[in-house]
ZAMARGU-4260 file (C-alpha; in steps of 0.2 Angstrom, whole numbers, plus 5000, padded with zeros to 4 digits):
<rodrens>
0) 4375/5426/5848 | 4362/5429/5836 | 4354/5412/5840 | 4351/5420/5858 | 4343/5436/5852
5) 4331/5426/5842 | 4328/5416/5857 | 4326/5430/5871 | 4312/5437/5855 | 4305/5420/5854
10) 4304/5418/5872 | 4297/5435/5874 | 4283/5433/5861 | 4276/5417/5871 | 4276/5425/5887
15) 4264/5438/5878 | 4254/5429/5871 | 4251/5415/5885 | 4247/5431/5895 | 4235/5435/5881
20) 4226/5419/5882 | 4226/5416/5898 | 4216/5433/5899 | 4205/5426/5885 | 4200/5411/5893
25) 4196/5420/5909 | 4185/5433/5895 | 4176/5417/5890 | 4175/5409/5905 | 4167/5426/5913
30) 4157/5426/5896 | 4148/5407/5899 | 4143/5412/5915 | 4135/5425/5908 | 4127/5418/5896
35) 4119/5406/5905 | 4111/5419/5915 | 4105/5425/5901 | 4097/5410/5894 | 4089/5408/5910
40) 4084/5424/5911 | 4076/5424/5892 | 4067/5407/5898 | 4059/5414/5913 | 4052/5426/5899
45) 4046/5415/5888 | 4036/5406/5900 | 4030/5422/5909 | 4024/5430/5891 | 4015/5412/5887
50) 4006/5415/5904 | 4002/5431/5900 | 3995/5424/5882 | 3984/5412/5890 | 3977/5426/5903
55) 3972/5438/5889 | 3965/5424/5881 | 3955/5418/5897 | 3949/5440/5897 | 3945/5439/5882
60) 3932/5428/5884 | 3926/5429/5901 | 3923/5447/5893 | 3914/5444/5880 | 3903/5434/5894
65) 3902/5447/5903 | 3897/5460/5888 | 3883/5449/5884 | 3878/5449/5902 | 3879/5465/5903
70) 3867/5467/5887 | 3855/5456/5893 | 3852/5466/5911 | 3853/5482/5902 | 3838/5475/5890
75) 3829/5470/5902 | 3832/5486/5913 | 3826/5496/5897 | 3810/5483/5896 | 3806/5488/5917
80) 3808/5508/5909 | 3796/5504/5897 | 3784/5495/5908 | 3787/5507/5923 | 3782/5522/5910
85) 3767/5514/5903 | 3759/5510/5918 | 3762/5530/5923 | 3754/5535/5907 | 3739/5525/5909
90) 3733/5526/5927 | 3723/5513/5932
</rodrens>
């Protein structure tokens, strides 16, 4: 008699417990899939900050370029000034 008490307990705590695991393996399963989304996802980003790297980079000296540029036409736009108001000054 006691023997089938302890059995029906025994029998009991594996039925609870393979339902507990069964729900775990479906948590990790459900968790990998995940997770591989997310490593895709954290890929997609890595290359898309290393593009952005290489733009700022590529700015950053095609503007210095174009600062140096700039500087030249603005020195020789303050030269044309200079000329422009000399010539006014002394008519010929």
């Amino acid at each position: 008699m006691i023997s089938s008490v302890v059995d029906i307990i025994l029998f009991a705590a594996l039925l609870f417990t393979s339902v507990r695991v069964t729900k775990m393996h479906r948590e990790l399963v459900r968790l990998r899939a995940h997770h591989s989304e997310f490593t895709a996802v954290l890929e997609k980003t890595n290359e898309t900050v290393d593009d952005m790297v290489l733009m700022v980079r590529e700015f950053s000296s095609d503007g210095r370029q174009m600062v140096h540029a700039l500087g030249d036409k603005i020195d020789e736009a303050r030269r044309t000034i200079a000329e422009i108001d000399a010539r006014n000054t002394n008519p010929a």
